[in-house]
Each structure stands twice: as C-alpha cells, then as structure tokens.
py3Dmol code that shows the C-alpha trace and the ligand (Angstrom):
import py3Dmol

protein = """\
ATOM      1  CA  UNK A   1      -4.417  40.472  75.174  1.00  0.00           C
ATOM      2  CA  UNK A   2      -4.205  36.892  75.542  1.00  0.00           C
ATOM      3  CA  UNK A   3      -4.458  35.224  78.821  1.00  0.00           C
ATOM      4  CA  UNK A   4      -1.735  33.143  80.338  1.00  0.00           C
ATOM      5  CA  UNK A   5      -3.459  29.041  79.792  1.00  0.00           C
ATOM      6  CA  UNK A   6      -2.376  27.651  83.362  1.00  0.00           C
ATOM      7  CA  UNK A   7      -1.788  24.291  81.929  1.00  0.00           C
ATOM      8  CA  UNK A   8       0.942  25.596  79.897  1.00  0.00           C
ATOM      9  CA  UNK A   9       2.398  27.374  82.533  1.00  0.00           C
ATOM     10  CA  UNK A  10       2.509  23.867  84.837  1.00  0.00           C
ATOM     11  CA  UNK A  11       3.643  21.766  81.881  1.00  0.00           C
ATOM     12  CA  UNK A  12       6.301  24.881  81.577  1.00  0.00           C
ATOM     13  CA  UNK A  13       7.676  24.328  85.285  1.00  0.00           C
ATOM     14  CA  UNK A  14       7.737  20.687  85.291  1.00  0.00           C
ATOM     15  CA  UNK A  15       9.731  20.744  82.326  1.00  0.00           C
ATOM     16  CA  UNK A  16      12.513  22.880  83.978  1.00  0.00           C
ATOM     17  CA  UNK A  17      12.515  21.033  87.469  1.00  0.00           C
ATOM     18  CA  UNK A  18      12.848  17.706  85.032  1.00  0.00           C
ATOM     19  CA  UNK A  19      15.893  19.270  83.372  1.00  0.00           C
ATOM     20  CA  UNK A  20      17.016  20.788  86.742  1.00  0.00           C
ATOM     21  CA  UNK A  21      17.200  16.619  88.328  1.00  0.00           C
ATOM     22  CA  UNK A  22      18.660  15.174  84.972  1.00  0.00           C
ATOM     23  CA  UNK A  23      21.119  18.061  84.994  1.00  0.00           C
ATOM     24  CA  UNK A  24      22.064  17.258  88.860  1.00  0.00           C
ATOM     25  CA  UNK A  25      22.332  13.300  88.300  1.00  0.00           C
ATOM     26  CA  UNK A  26      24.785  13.968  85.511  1.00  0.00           C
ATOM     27  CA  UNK A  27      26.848  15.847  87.034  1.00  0.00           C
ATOM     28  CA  UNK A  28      27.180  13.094  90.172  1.00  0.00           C
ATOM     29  CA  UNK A  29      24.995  14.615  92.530  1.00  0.00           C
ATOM     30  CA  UNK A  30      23.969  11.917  95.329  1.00  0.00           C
ATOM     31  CA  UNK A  31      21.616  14.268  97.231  1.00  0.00           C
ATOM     32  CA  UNK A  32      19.389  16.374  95.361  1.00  0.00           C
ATOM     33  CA  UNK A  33      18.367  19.609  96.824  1.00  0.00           C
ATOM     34  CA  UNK A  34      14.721  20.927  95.024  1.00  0.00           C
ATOM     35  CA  UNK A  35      15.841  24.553  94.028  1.00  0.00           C
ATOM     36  CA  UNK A  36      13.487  27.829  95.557  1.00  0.00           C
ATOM     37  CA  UNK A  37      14.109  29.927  92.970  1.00  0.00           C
ATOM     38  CA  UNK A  38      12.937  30.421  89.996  1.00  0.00           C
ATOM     39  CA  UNK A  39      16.689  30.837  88.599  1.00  0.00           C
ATOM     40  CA  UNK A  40      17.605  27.647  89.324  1.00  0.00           C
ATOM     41  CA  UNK A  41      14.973  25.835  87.456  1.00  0.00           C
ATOM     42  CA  UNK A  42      15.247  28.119  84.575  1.00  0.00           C
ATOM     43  CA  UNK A  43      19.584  27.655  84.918  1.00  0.00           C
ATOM     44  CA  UNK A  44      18.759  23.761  85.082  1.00  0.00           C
ATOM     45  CA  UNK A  45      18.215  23.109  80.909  1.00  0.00           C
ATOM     46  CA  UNK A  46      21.380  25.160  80.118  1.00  0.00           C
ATOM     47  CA  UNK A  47      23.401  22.968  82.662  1.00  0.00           C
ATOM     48  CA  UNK A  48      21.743  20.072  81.291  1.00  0.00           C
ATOM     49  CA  UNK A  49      22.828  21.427  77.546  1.00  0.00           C
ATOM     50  CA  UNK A  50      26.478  22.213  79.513  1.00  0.00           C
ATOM     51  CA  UNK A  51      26.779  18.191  80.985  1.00  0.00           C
ATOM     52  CA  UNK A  52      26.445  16.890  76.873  1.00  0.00           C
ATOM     53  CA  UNK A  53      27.983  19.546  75.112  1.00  0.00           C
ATOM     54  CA  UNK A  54      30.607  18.586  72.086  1.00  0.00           C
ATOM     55  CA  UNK A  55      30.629  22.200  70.595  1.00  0.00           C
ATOM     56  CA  UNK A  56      34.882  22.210  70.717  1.00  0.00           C
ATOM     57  CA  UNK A  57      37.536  19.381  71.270  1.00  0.00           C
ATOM     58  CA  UNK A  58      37.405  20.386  74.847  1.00  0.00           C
ATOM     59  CA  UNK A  59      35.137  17.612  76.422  1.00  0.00           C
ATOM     60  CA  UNK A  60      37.637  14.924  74.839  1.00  0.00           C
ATOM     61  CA  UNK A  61      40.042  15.774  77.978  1.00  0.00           C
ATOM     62  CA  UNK A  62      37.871  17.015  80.588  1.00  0.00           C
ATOM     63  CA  UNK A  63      37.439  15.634  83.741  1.00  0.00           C
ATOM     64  CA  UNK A  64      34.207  17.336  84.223  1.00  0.00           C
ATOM     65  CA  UNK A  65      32.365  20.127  82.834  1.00  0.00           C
ATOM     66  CA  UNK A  66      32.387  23.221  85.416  1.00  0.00           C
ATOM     67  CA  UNK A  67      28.998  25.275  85.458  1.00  0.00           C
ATOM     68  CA  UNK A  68      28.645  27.340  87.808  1.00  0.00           C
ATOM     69  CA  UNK A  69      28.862  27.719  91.798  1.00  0.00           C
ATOM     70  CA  UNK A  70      26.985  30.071  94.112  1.00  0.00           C
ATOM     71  CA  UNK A  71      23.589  31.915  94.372  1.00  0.00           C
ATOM     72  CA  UNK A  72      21.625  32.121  90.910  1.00  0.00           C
ATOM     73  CA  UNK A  73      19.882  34.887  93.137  1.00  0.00           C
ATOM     74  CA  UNK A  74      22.960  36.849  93.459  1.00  0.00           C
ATOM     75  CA  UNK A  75      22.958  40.716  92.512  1.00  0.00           C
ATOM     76  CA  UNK A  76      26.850  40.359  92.167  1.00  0.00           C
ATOM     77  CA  UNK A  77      28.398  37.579  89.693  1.00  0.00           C
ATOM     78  CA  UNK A  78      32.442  36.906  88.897  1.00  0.00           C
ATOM     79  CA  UNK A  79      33.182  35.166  85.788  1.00  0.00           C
ATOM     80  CA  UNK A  80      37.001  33.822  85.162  1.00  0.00           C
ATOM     81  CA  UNK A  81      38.454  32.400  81.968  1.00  0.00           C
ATOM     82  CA  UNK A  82      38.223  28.567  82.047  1.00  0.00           C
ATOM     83  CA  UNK A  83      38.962  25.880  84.893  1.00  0.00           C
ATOM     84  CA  UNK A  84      42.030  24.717  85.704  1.00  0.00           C
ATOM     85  CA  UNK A  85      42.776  21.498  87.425  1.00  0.00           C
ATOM     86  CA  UNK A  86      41.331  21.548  90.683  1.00  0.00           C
ATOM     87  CA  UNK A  87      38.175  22.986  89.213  1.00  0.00           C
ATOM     88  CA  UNK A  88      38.103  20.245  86.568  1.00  0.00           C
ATOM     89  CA  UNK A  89      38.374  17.459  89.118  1.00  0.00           C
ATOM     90  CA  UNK A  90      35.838  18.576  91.633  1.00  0.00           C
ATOM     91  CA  UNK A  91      33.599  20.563  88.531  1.00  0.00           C
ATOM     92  CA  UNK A  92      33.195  23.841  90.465  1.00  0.00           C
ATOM     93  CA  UNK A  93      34.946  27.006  89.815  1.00  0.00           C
ATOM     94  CA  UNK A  94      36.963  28.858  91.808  1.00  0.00           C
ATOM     95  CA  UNK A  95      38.392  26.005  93.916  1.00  0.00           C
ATOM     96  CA  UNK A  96      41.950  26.183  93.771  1.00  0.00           C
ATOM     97  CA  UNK A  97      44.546  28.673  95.028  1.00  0.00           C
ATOM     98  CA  UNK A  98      43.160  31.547  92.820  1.00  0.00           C
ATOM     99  CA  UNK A  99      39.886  29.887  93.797  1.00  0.00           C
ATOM    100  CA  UNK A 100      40.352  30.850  97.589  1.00  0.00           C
ATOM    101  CA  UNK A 101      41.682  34.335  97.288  1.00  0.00           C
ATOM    102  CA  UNK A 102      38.428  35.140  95.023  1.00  0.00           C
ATOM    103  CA  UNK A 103      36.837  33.772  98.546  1.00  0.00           C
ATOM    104  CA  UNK A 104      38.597  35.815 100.653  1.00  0.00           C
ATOM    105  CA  UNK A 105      37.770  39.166  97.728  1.00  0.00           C
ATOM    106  CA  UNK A 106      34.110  38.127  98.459  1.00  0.00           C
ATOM    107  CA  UNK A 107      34.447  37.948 101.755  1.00  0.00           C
ATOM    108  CA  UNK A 108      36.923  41.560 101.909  1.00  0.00           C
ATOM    109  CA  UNK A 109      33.280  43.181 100.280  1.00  0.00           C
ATOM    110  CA  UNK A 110      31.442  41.856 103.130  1.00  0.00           C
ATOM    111  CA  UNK A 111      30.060  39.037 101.479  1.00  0.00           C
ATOM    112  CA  UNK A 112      29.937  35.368 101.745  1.00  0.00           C
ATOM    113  CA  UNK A 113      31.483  32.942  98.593  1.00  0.00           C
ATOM    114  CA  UNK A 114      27.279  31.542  98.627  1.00  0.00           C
ATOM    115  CA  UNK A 115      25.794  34.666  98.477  1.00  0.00           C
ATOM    116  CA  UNK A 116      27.692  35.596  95.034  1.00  0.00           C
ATOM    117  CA  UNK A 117      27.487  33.823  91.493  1.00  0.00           C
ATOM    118  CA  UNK A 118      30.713  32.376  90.222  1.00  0.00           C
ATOM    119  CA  UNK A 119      31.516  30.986  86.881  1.00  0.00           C
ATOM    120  CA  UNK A 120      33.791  30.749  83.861  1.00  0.00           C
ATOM    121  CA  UNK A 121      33.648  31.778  80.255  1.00  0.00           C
ATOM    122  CA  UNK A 122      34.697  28.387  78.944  1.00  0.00           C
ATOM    123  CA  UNK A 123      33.203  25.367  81.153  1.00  0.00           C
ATOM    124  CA  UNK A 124      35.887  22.884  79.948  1.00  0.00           C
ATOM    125  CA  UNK A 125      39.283  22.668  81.279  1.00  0.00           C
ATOM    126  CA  UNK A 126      41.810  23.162  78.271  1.00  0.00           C
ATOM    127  CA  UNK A 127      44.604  21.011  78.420  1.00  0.00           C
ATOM    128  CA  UNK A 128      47.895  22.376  80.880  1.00  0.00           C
ATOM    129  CA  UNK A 129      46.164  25.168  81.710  1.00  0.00           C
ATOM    130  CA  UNK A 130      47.129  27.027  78.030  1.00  0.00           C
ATOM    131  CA  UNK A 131      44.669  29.991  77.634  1.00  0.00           C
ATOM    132  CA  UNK A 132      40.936  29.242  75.990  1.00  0.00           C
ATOM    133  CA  UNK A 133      41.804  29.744  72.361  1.00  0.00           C
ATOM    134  CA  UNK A 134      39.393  32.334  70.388  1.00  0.00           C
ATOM    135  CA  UNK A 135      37.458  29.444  68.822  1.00  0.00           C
ATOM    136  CA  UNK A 136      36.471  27.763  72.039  1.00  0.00           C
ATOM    137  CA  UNK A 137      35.503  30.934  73.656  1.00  0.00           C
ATOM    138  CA  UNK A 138      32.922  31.101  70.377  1.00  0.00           C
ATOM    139  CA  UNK A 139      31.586  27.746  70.948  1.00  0.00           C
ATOM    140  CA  UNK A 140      31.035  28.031  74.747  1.00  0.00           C
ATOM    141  CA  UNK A 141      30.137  32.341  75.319  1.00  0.00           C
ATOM    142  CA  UNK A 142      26.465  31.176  74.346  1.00  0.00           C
ATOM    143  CA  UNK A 143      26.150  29.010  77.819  1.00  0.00           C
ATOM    144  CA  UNK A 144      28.245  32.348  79.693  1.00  0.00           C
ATOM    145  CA  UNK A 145      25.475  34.772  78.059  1.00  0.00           C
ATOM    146  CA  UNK A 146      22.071  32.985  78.890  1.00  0.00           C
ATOM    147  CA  UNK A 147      23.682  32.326  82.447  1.00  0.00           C
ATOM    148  CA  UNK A 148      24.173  36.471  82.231  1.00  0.00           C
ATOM    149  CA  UNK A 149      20.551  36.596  80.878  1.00  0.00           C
ATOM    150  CA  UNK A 150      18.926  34.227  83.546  1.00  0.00           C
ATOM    151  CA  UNK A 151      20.808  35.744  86.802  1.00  0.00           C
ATOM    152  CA  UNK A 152      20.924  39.037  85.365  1.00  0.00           C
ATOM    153  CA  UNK A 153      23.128  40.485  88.189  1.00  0.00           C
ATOM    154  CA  UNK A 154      23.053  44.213  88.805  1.00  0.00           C
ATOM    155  CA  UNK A 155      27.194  43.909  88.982  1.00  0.00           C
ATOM    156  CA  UNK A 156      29.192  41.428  86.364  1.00  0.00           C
ATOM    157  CA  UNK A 157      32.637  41.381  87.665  1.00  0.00           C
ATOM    158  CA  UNK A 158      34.957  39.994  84.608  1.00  0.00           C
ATOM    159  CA  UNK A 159      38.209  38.259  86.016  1.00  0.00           C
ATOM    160  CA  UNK A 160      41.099  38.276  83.653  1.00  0.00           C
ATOM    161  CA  UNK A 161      41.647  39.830  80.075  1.00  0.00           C
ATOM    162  CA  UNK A 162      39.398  36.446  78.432  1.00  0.00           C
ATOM    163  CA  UNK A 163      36.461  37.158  80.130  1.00  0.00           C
ATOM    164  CA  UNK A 164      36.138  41.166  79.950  1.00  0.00           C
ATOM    165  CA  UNK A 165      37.612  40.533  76.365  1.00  0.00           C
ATOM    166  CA  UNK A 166      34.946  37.956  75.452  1.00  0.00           C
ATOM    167  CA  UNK A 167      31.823  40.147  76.564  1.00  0.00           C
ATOM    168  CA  UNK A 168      33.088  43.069  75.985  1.00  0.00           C
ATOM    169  CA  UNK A 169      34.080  41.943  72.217  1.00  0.00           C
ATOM    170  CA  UNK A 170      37.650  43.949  72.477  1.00  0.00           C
ATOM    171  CA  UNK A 171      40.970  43.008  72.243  1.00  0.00           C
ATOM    172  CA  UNK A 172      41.986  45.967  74.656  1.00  0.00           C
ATOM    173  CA  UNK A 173      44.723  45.308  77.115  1.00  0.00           C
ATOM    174  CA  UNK A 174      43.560  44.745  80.737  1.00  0.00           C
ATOM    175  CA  UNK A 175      45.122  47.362  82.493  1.00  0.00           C
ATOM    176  CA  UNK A 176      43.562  50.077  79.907  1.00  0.00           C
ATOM    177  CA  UNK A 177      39.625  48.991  81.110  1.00  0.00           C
ATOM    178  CA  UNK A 178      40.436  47.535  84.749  1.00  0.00           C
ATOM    179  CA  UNK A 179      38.115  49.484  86.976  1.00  0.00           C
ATOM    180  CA  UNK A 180      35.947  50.888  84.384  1.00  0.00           C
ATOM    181  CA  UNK A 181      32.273  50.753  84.744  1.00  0.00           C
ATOM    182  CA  UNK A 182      30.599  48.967  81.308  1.00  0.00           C
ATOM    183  CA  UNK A 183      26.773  48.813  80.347  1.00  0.00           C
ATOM    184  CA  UNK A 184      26.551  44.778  79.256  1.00  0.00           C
ATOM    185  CA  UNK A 185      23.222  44.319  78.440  1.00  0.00           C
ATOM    186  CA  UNK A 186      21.421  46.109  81.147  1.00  0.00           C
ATOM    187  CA  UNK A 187      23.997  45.130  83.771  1.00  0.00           C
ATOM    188  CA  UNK A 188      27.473  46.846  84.983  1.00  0.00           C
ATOM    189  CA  UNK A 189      30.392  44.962  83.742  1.00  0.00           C
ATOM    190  CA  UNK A 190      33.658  45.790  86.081  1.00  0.00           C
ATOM    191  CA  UNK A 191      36.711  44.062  84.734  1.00  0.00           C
ATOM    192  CA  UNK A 192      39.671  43.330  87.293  1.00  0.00           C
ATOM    193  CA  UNK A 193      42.933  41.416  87.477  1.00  0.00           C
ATOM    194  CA  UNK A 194      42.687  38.090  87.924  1.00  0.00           C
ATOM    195  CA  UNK A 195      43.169  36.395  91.223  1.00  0.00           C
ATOM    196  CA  UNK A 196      45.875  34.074  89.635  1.00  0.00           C
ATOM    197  CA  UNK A 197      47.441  37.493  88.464  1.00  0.00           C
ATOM    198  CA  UNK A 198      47.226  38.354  91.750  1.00  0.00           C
ATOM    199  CA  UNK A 199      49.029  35.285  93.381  1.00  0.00           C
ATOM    200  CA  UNK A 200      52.010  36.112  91.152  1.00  0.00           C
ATOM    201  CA  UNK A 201      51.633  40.234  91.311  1.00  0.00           C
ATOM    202  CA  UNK A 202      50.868  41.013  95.119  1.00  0.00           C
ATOM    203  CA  UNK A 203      51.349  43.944  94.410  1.00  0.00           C
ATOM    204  CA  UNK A 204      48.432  44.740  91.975  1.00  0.00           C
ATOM    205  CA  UNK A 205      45.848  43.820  94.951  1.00  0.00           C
ATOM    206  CA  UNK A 206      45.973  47.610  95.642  1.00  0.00           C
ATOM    207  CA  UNK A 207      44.230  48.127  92.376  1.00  0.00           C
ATOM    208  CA  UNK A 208      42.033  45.324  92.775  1.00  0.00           C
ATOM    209  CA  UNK A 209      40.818  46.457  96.006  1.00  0.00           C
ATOM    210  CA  UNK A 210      40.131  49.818  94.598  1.00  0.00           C
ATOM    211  CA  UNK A 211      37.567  48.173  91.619  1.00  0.00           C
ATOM    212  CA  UNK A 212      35.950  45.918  94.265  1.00  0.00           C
ATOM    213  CA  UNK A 213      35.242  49.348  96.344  1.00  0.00           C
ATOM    214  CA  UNK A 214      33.323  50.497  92.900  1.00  0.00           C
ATOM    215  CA  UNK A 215      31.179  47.368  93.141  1.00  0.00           C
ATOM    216  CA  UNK A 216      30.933  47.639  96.801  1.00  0.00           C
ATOM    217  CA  UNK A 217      29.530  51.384  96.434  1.00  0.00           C
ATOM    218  CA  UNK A 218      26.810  50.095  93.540  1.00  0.00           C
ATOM    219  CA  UNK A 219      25.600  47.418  95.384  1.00  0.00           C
ATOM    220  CA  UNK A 220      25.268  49.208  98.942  1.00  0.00           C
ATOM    221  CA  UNK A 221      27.311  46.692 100.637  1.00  0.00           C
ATOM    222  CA  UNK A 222      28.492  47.416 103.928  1.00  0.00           C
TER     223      UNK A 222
END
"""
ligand_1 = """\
8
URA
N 40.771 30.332 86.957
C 39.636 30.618 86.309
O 39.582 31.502 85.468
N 38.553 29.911 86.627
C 38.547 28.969 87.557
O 37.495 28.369 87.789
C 39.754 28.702 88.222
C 40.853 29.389 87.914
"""
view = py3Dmol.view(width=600, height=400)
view.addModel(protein, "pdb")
view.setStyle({"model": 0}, {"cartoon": {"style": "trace"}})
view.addModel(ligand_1, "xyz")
view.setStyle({"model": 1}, {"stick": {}})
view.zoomTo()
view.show()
C-alpha cells in the first residue's frame, strides 16, 4: 500500500482554501470568514466553477449566481428548483416569501435555518420566474450532485416536482412520491411540496408536516 506523501496532501489543502477565497471575493464577500470544515474547503472549487459558469443562457440575465446557504456540515439538506428574484439579488436561496416559511419548516423540526443545508437545482435565476427548462437542469444537476456528494447528508429533502424529478430521473407527478422515503446515492431522498405551493395551498401544510415528521424521526430530532 502506498503511503499518503504529506507534501501532496498540504499542496492539496492550500489549493482548496485558494479556491475557497477566490470563490468568496467573486461572489462580493467583504469579510472573509476561514472555513473549519473540511466541507467548506472541498465546496469552495465547485462554487468557484458556479461564480464563471456559461453552461446555459442563464448567466446572460442573472443578477447573481445562488450557491448555496447554510451548514456544509448539515445531516439534513433542502434543495428547491431555481431562484427567484429575491434570491437572485441577494445570491442566497431561500430568501423570499417561500424563503421564510422553509425557515419557519426548519425551525417547526426543531432546527435552526444555519444548522441545515439549503440550495437549488439550477443556481441561475431564469427569467420571470418560468420553470428551469429540461436543458438547463442538464447543464447545472452536475454542481447540485457534487454538492450532494461533498455534504453527503443523511436526509435530502427535494422541494418541488424539479428537484425530486431531477434526482430522482422521473417524470412522476408530485403528489404520487411526496412523503416517500428514496435511496439517492447512499442518502434518503424525501420529496415534499414546495413552500411556494404552500403559500398558495395552505391547506397542503398538513401533508407537509406529516413528511417533515419522517425526516424528523430519521434524524432523531427532538
Ligand atoms: N424557490 C426555489 O425553488 N428556490 C429558491 O431559492 C427560492 C424560491
């Protein structure tokens, strides 16, 4: 067996906590905070890839590229469909009005919004808020699946038909796998309404609040 050469190893890390600082100064950062984890360096070269990406027509009428928000420690991670506007003006996701009731989810599971992982299947907003057509979704799920692989969360929680659609590779309605427990690559995928559905359906939080009990129950919270 080989050993591991050390030198390697510390030319390894400085190359991620260089990507991790040219990743935060492009995306506006004034006041750098050196990440503790491990995650975070390793996350920082896929942001950086993110901040200059041209795979679709997307970045043309972006405001900003959206990553990711949250703990890249986080046994529990949410990933929506794309941002909309607030997200694409302050590039974080999950800020608007669907934004804060996914807060107030997090916080219903006895969580806070920072201890979770939050992020989007496409990381560009698309224009008037139309749904991520299939081609974008192809050009951006690489970024959404080496996030998956780097955090690897014990609980993905897919919000919204795109996202459970896109990893799960199905065209199945929503409401048929809502609340079903998926093996996605090592992890449990839970899909759920949307919190946007949610603001227009009140009703439906009933069923929502029964598939955030599921994750609850996996992840021993409470
Ligand atoms: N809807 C999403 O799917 N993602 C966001 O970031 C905001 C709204």
């Amino acid at each position: 067996m080989s050993q591991a050469d050390p030198k390697r190893e510390l030319l390894g890390i400085t190359k991620d906590f260089r990507s991790y600082i040219e990743a935060e100064i492009a995306s506006g950062v004034e006041n750098l905070i050196i990440p503790k984890s491990s995650k975070a360096g390793l996350l920082a070269p896929v942001k950086k890839e993110v901040f200059s990406c041209r795979r679709c027509p997307l970045y043309k009428t972006k405001r900003n590229y959206v990553f990711s928000d949250g703990d890249p420690e986080a046994r529990l991670m949410f990933i929506g469909e794309a941002p909309g506007e607030d997200e694409d003006m302050q590039g974080v996701p999950f800020v608007g009005r669907a934004g804060q009731l996914l807060t107030k989810m997090v916080e219903a599971m006895g969580l806070r919004r920072q201890d979770v992982y939050i992020c989007n299947v496409i990381k560009c907003r698309p224009p008037n808020n139309r749904a991520p057509l299939p081609e974008e979704v192809a050009a951006c799920k690489g970024y959404l699946l080496r996030q998956i692989d780097i955090i690897s969360p014990k609980v993905i929680c897919c919000l919204g038909k795109h996202s459970a659609q896109a990893l799960l590779e199905t065209e199945i309605f929503i409401t048929k796998i809502r609340g079903k427990e998926f093996e996605f690559n090592g992890t449990t995928l839970i899909p759920t309404y949307h919190p946007a559905y949610l603001l227009r359906n009140p009703s439906a939080k009933k069923e929502v609040w029964l598939d955030l009990k599921k994750i609850i129950k996996i992840l021993s919270l409470r």
